[in-house]
C-alpha positions as CSV (number, residue, x, y, z in Angstrom):
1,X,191.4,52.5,45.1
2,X,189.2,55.6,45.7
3,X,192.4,57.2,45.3
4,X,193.4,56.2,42.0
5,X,190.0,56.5,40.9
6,X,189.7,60.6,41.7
7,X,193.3,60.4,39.8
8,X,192.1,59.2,36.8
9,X,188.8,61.4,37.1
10,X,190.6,64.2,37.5
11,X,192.8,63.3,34.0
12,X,189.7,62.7,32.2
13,X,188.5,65.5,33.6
14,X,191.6,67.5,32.0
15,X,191.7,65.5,29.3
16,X,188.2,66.4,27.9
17,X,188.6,70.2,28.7
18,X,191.9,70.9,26.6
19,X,189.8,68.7,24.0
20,X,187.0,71.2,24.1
21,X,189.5,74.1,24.1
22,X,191.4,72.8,21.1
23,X,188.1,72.4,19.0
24,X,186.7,75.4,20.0
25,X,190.1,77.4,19.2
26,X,191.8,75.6,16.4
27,X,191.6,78.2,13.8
28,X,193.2,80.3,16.3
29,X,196.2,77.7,15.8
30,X,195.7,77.3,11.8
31,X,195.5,81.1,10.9
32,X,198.2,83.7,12.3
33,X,197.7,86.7,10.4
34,X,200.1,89.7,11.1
35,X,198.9,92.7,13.0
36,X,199.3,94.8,10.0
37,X,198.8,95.8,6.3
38,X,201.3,97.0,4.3
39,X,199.8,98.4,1.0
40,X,202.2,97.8,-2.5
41,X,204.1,101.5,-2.0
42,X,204.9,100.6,1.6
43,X,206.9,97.6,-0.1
44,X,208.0,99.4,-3.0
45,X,205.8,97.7,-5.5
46,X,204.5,100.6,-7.3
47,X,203.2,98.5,-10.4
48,X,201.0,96.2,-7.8
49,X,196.9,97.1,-7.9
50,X,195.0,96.7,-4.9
51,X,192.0,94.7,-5.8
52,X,188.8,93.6,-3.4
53,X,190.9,90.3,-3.3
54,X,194.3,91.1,-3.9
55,X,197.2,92.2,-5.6
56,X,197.6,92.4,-9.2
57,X,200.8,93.0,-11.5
58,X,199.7,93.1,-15.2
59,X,202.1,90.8,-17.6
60,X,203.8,92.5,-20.1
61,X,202.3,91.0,-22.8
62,X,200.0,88.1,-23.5
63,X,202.8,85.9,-24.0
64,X,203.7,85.7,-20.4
65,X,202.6,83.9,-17.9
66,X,200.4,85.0,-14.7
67,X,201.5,83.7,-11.1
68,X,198.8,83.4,-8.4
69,X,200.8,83.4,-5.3
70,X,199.2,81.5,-2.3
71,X,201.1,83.0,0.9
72,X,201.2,81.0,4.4
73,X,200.3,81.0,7.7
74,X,202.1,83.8,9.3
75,X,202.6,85.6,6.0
76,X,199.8,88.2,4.4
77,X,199.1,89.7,1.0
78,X,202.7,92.1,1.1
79,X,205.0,89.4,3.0
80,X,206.4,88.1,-0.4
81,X,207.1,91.4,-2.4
82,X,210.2,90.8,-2.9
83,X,209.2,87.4,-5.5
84,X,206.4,89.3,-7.0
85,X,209.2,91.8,-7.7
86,X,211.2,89.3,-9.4
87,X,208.4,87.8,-11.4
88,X,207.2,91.4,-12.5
89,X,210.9,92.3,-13.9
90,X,210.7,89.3,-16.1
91,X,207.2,90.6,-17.7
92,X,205.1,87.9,-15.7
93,X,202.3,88.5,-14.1
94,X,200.9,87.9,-11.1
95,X,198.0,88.0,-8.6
96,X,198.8,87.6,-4.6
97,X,195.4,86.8,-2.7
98,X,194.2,88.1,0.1
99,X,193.0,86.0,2.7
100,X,189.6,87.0,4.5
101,X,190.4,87.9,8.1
102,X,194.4,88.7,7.1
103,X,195.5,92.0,6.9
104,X,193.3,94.2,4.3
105,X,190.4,91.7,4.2
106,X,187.4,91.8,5.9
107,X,185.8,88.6,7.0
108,X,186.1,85.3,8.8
109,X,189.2,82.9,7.8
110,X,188.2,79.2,7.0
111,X,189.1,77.1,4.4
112,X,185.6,77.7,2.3
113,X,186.3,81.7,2.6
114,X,189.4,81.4,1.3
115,X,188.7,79.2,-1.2
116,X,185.9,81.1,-2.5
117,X,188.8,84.1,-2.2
118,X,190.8,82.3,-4.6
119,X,188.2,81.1,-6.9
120,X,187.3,85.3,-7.0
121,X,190.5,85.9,-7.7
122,X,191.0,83.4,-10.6
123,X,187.9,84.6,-12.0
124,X,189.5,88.3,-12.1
125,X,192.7,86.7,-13.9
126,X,190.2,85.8,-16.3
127,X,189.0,88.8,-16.6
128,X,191.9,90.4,-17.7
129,X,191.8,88.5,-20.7
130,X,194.6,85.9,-19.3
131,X,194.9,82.1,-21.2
132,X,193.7,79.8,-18.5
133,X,196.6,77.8,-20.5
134,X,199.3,80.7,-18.7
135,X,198.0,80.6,-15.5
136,X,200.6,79.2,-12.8
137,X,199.8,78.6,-9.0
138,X,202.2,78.6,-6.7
139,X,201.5,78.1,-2.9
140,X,203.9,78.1,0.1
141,X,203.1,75.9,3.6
142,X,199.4,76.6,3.9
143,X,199.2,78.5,1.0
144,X,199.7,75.5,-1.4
145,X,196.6,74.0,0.3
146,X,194.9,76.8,-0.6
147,X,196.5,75.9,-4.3
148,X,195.4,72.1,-4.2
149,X,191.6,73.1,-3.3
150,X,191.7,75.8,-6.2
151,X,193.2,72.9,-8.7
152,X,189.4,71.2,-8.1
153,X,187.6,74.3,-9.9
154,X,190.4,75.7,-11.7
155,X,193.3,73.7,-13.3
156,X,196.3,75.3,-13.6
157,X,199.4,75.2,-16.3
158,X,201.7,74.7,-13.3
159,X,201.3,73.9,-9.7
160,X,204.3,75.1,-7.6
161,X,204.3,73.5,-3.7
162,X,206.1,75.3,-1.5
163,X,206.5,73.2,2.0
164,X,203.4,71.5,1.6
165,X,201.7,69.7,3.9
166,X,199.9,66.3,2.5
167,X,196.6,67.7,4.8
168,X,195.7,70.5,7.6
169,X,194.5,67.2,9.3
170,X,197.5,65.3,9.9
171,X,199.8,67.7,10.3
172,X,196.8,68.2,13.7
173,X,197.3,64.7,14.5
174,X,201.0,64.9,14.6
175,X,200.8,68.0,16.8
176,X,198.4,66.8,19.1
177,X,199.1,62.6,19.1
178,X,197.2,62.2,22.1
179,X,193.5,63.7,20.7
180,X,191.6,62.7,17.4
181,X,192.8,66.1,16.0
182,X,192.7,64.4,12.6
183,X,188.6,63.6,13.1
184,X,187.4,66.8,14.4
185,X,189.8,69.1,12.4
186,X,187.2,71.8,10.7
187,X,189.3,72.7,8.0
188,X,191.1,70.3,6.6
189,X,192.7,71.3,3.4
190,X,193.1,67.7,2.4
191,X,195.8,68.5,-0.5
192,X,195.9,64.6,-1.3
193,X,192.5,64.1,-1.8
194,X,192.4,67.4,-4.0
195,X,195.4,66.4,-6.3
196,X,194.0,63.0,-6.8
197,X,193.5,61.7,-10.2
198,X,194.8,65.0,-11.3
199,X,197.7,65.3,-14.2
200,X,199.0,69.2,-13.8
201,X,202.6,69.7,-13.8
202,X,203.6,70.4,-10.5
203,X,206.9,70.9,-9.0
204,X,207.6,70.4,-4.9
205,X,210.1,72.0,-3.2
206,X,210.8,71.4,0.7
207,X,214.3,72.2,2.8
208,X,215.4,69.1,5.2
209,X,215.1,71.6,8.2
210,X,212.0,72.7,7.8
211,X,210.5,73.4,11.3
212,X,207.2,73.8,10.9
213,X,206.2,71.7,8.2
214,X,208.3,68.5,8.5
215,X,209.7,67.2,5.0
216,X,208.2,64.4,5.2
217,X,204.7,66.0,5.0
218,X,205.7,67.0,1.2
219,X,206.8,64.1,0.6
220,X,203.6,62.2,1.4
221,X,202.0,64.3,-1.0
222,X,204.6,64.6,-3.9
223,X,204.7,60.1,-3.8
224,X,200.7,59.8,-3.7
225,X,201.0,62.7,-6.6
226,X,199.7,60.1,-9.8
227,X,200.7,63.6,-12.3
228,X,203.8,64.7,-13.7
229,X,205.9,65.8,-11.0
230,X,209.7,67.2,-10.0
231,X,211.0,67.7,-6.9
232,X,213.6,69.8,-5.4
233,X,214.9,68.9,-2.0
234,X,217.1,71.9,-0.2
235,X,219.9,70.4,2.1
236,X,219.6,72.8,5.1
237,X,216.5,74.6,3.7
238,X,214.5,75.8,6.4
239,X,210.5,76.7,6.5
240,X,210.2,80.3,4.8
241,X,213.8,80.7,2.7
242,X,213.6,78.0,0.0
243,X,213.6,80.6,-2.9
244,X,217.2,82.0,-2.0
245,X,218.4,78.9,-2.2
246,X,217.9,77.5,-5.3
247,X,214.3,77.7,-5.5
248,X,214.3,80.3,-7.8
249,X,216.5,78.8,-10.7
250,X,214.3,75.8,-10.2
251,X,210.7,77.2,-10.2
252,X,212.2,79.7,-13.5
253,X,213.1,76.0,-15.3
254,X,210.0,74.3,-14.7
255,X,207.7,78.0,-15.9
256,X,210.3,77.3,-19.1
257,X,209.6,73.7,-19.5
258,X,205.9,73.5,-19.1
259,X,204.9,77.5,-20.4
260,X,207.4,77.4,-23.3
C-alpha cells in the first residue's frame, strides 16, 4: 500500500508541476512570433507605409474598400504580402497590424495589447478619412480572434474568418484534455462570446486538413454565428493555404456582395 501511495504521490507530484509550468508559460504556446522583421521593400511592397502599428496601403479612391488584415500565430506584419499585393492592384486598401512583441513592435503580447493595437489601428483608418461603412476585417487562425474582439468596439462592413477557432480557451482544453486549460487560460479570445448578438456579414472559410486548427473549431463558431453568414469549406485545404485555393474568388464575391 505504501507503495502505491508514493506512486500516486509522485503523479500528483508531476501532475501539479507541468500545471504550474503550463500556466506560467502559456503565452509562450499561444504567440510564436518569427525571429525577424521584414520591412515592405524587403517584400516588394513599395506602396506599403510603415506606421507605429502597422502597415498601410492607401485605396485608390474613396470608393474602395479598406482591408484590416489580422495575421496568425506564427505569421508577422510582412508574412502575407503577397494578399496585400493582390488587394492593392485592385485599388483596395488596406492596413496589416502589428502585434506588440512580433517582429517591429515593441511590447508584451496579450490579448488586451493587441487589442488595444487593433483598436489604434482602426482609429488611424479613420483617420485617413475612410467610411467606417468600407471598412472590411479579415483575420486568419488567431488573427480572426483578434477580428471578433475588434467587432466589440468597432463593427465592420465585412468580417472574413480565416481558420477560426470558436475560443483560445478550448482549443487549450483540447490540447491539454487532462488539465482545466479552458479555466485558467489568460487570454482567451472568446470569438463566440464576441460575435454574439452581432449581425455583420461575415464569411468563414476553413480547409478539412487543417492541422492546427481543427475544422471543427470554425464550425462551432460559424453555427452559434446568429448574423448573416457564408461558408466556404476547402476539400484538402490545409492550415495557412486557403486563399490559393479558392479563397480568393470567394472573399472577392462576398467584398462585391456586401460593399457594392
Amino acid at each position: 500500500m505504501n507503495f502505491l501511495r508514493n506512486i500516486a504521490i509522485i503523479f500528483v507530484v508531476i501532475y501539479l508541476i507541468i500545471l504550474v509550468l503550463l500556466y506560467a508559460l502559456q503565452r509562450k504556446v499561444l504567440y510564436i512570433p518569427p525571429p525577424v522583421y521584414l520591412t515592405p521593400a524587403a517584400v516588394e511592397l513599395p506602396q506599403a507605409t510603415e506606421t507605429p502599428q502597422g502597415w498601410w496601403i492607401a485605396p485608390s479612391d474613396d470608393t474602395k474598400p479598406v482591408i484590416m488584415f489580422f495575421h496568425g500565430n506564427g505569421s508577422a506584419v510582412f508574412s502575407n504580402h503577397d494578399i496585400y499585393r493582390d488587394f492593392a492592384a485592385r485599388g483596395y486598401g488596406v492596413y496589416a497590424l502589428g502585434y506588440p512583441g512580433y517582429p517591429g513592435y515593441e511590447g508584451k503580447t496579450t490579448q488586451t495589447s493587441v487589442t488595444d493595437a487593433a483598436k489604434t489601428g482602426y482609429r488611424f483608418v479613420r483617420g485617413q478619412g475612410v467610411d467606417e461603412a468600407r471598412i472590411i476585417y479579415y483575420g486568419t487562425s488567431l488573427g480572426a480572434g483578434v477580428a471578433a474582439q475588434l467587432s466589440i468596439h468597432h463593427e465592420p462592413a465585412l468580417l472574413i474568418m480565416e481558420a477560426p477557432f470558436n475560443s483560445a480557451a478550448d482549443m487549450a482544453q483540447m490540447r491539454f484534455p487532462i488539465f482545466p486549460a479552458r479555466a485558467l487560460t489568460k487570454d482567451k479570445f472568446d470569438s463566440a462570446k464576441a460575435l454574439a448578438g452581432r449581425d455583420v456579414p461575415m464569411l468563414w472559410l476553413h480547409g478539412t486538413n487543417d492541422g492546427v486548427i481543427p475544422m471543427g473549431e470554425g464550425q462551432r463558431l460559424y453555427d452559434g454565428y446568429s448574423g448573416q453568414k457564408s461558408q466556404l469549406i476547402i476539400a484538402g485545404g490545409r492550415h495557412t493555404n486557403l486563399w490559393a485555393l479558392g479563397g480568393r474568388q470567394e472573399i472577392y464575391q462576398a467584398i462585391a456582395e456586401y460593399l457594392n
